[in-house]
N, C-alpha and C positions, 0 to 999 in steps of 0.2 A: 645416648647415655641416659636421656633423663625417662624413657621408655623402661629401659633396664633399673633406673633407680624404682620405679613406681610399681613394675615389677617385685621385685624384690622387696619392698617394703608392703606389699599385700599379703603375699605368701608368708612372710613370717607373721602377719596379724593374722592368717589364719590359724599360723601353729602357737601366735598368744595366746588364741581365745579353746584353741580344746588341747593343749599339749598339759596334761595332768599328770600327775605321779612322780615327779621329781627328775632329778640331773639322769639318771640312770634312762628314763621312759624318753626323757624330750630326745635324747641321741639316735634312739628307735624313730621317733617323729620325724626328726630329721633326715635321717639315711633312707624314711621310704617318700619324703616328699624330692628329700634334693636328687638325690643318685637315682634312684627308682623307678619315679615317674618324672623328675625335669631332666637330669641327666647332666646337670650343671656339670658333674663332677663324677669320676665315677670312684669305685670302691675303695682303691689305693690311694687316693689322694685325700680321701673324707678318712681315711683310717691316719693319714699321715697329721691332717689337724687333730683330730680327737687327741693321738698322743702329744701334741705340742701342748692343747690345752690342759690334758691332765697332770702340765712337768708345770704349767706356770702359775700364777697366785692368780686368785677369782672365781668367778663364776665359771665352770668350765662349759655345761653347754651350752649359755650365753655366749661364752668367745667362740666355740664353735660355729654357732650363727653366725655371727660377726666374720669370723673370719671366710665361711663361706660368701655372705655379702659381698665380701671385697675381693674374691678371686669374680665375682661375677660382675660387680662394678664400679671396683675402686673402696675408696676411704667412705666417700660417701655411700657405698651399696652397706658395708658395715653399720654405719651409723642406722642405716635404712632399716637393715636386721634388726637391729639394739630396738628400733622402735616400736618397731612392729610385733615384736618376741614380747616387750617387757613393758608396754604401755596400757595394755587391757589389766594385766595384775595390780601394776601400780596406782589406778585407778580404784579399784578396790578396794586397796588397802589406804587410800585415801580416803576414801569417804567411810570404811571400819574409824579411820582413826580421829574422825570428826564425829562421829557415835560414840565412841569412849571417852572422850572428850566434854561430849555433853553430860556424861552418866557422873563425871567428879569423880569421889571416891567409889574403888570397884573393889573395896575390899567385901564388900556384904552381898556381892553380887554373884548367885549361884552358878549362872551360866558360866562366869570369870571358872569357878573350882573346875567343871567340866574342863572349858580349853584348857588350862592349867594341866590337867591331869594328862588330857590326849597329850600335849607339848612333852610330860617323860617318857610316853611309851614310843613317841617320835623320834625321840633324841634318843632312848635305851635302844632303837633297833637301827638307828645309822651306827651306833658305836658299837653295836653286834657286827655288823657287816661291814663295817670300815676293818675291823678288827680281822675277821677272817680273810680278807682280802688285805691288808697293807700290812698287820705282825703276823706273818705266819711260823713265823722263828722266833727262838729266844731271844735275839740280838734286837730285834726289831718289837718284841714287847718288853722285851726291860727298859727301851729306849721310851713307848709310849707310859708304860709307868711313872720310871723317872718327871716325866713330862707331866702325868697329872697332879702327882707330888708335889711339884716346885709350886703348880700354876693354884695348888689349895693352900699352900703357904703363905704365899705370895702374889697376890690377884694385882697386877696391874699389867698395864700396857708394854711395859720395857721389859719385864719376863717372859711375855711373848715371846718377842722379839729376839731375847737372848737364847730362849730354848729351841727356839726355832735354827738360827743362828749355829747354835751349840750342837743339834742334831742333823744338819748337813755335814757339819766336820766331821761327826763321829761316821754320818754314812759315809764318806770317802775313804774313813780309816779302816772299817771295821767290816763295812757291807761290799759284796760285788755284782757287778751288773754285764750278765751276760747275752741280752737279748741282741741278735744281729741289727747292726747298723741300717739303715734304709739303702738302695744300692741306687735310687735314681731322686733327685730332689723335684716336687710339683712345681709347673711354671708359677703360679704367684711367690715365690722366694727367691727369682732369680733379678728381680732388679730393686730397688729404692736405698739403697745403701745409705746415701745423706740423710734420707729423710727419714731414714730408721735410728740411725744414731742421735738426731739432733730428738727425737721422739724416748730413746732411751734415755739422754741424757735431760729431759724436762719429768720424765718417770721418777729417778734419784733427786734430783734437785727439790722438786716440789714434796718428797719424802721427806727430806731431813730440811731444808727450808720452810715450810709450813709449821711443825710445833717449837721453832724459832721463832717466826713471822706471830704468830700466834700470843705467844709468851712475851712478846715485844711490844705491838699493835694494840693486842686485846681485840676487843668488835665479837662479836656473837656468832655471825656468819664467819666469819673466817676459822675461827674456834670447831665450826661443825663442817665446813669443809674440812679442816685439820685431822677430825675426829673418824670422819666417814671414808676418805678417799686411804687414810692411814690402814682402816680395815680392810676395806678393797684389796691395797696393796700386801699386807699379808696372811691374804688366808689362803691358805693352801690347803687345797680336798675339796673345799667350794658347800654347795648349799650349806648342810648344817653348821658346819663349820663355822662360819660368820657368828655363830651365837655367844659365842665369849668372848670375840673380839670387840663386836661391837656394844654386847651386854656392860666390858670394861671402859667404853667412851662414853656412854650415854648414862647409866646408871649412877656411878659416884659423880657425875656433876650436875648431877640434880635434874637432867634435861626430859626423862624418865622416871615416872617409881619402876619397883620391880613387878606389882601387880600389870600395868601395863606395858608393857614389855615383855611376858610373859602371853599376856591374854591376848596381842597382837604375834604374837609367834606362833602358836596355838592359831587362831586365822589363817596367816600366813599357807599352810596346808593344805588348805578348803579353798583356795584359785588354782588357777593355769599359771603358767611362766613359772617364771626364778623366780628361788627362793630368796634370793637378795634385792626382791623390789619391799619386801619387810622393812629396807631404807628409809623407802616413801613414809611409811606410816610414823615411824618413828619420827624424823622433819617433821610431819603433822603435828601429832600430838607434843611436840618440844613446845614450852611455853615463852612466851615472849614474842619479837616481833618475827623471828625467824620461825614461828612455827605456821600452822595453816598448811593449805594446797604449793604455797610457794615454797616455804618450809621443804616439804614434801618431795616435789621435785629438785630441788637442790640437793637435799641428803643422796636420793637416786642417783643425780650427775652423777656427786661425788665419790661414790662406792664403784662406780664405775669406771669411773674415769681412768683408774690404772692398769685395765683390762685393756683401754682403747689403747693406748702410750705401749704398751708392752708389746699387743697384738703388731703394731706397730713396728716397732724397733725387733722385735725377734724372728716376724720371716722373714725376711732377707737372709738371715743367716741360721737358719733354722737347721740348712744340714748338718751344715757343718758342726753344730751344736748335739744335734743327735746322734753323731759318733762317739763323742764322747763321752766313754764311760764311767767317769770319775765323777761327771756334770750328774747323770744319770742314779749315783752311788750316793749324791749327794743329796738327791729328789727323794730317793727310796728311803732317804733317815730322815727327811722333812715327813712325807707320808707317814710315817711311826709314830712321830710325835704329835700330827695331828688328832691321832686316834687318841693320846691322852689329853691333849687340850679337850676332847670333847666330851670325855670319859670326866674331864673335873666339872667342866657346864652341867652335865647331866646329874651332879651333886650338887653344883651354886652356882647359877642362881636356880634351875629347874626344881629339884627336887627336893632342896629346903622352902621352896617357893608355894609348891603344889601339894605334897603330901603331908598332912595334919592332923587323918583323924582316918579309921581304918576304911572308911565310904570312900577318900580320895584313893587309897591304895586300890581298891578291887576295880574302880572304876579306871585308873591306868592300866590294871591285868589285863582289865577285858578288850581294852581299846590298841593294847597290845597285842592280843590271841588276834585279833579281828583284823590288825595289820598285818603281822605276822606269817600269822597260819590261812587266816578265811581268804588273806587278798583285797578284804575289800579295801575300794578306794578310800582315801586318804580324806578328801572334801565330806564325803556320810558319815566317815568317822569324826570327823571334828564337830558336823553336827549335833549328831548321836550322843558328841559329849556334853556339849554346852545344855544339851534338853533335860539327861540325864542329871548334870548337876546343879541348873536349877529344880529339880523332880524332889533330888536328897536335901535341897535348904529349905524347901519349901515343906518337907516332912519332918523337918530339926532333925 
């Protein structure tokens, strides 16, 4: 076993350190390193995670890691994935977030307008393509409407929650889900039943126990566990996504400005791994005694930690979950509304953040066309911008 753990925890430090392009690329990475060329798994059963990951809240090809880990060596082969996938980024975005840190105020600072700028042409083309692909119907873009409406009215964490909430119902009312059932369940879902449940029920508990505990206790770290694993636990659609959930924890309690948090998301782009090791940075740059490298890793636990509990508690029972069309009708109105939760981020905090003067405008066009249309990667583009817009402060 400990052969297979070490295993396992190499091969995804390789696909930490050059899996680039985001959720959609690492899935590619992964199906030619797992199924391809190790043969852990073969096609059916890596198509059978992908959809579990895409129905649950998180990081989806994170837990796809993960969850291949653990058909290959347990809870621990997971954790093994988690490490090796998402320890090279979050290293990165630790020591960006000890650079920003030292710079103070980054409001005068031109490279900041660059990332700034790349950060709306990043978040305008996930909400382009979340769009074409999750509302493709009217029912499913009035819902993400709806959704972005509420969430510019109303920016806090419990409207999330409620919309979120509110458009599962409406999918089970309104939406139907006709994709055939799976007809054979993969061996990893046929045993741990206890320890799936005792796993789901520390997932709910520590959800709504924590901003009690919180509110109770007080303490700083428990507050940003509260804050970070709260996000984890509902973000549904994964990478970008995370950006107004956790924009709404860390930003109005002062643990963030919006410059940095912005200028580290804009980063965030230009590594390998998931997009949800931006955690780390965020824990860094928090001030006080919770911030730093320990900061840092803490925040990460925690955004993840509902991936592991869930991962957990739902294959065992994964098929029988997948039959269910009503479960699935409820996914497909969660998917909708996500595409407006992102569509409101990509107005506040992004695009009130970033655009100010007609230089920032043409500089997200372009860094748009360049993702877009040209292809090019994601990391020259975020360079490209920061160069660029220290190039424009430095010309007034």
């Amino acid at each position: 076993m400990i052969a297979r753990l070490w295993e396992v925890l190499l091969v995804a430090l390789k696909l930490g350190l050059t899996s680039f392009g985001g959720p959609v690329a690492h899935l590619g990475y992964f199906r030619d390193e797992y199924v391809t060329k190790r043969k852990w798994l073969d096609d059916a059963a890596y198509a059978d995670l992908v959809a579990l990951c895409q129905l649950l809240p998180g990081p989806a090809s994170s837990q796809v890691g993960m969850a291949v880990g653990m058909t290959r060596a347990g809870i621990g082969g997971g954790v093994a994935a988690w490490l090796g996938f998402t320890l090279p980024s979050a290293a990165l975005m630790i020591v960006f977030g000890y650079g920003v840190a030292a710079f103070g105020d980054l409001a005068s600072e031109g490279w900041l307008r660059g990332l700034k700028a790349v950060a709306v042409a990043v978040v305008a083309l996930a909400v382009y393509g979340m769009a074409k692909n999750l509302t493709p119907d009217r029912t499913r873009a009035s819902l993400a409407m709806l959704t972005a409406v509420a969430m510019l009215f109303w920016r806090t964490p419990l409207t999330q929650v409620l919309v979120i909430a509110a458009a599962g119902c409406a999918g089970m009312l309104l939406l139907k889900d006709t994709s055939p059932a799976p007809t054979e369940a993969p061996p990893m879902v046929r045993s741990g039943a206890v320890r799936a449940v005792a796993a789901l029920a520390a997932f709910f508990l520590l959800l709504a126990g924590l901003p009690l505990a919180s509110g109770l206790a007080g303490g700083e770290w428990l507050r940003l566990l509260d804050g970070f694993y709260r996000a984890g636990a509902l973000v549904f659609g994964g990478g970008h996504v995370v950006l107004p959930l956790l924009e709404a924890e860390v930003v109005p309690a002062g643990w963030v400005t919006r410059d940095q948090f912005i200028a580290g998301y804009g980063l965030a782009q230009a590594v390998p791994g998931p997009l949800f090791t931006f955690s780390a940075y965020l824990g860094t740059v928090t001030p006080g005694p919770t911030g730093g490298w320990r900061g840092g890793l803490f925040a990460l636990a925690a955004v993840f930690l509902p991936s592991f509990l869930l991962l957990i508690g739902i294959l065992p029972f994964w098929h029988r979950l997948r039959a269910n069309h009503r479960l699935r009708a409820a996914i497909t109105g969660i998917n909708a509304a996500v595409v407006g939760l992102l569509l409101a981020a990509l107005y506040d905090p992004v695009w009130v953040s970033a655009i100010s003067r007609p230089a920032d405008l043409a500089l997200a066009l372009a860094a748009f066309a360049l993702l877009a249309w040209w292809k090019v990667p994601p990391w020259l583009v975020v360079i490209a911008g920061a160069f660029c817009g220290a190039i424009f402060t430095l010309a007034g």
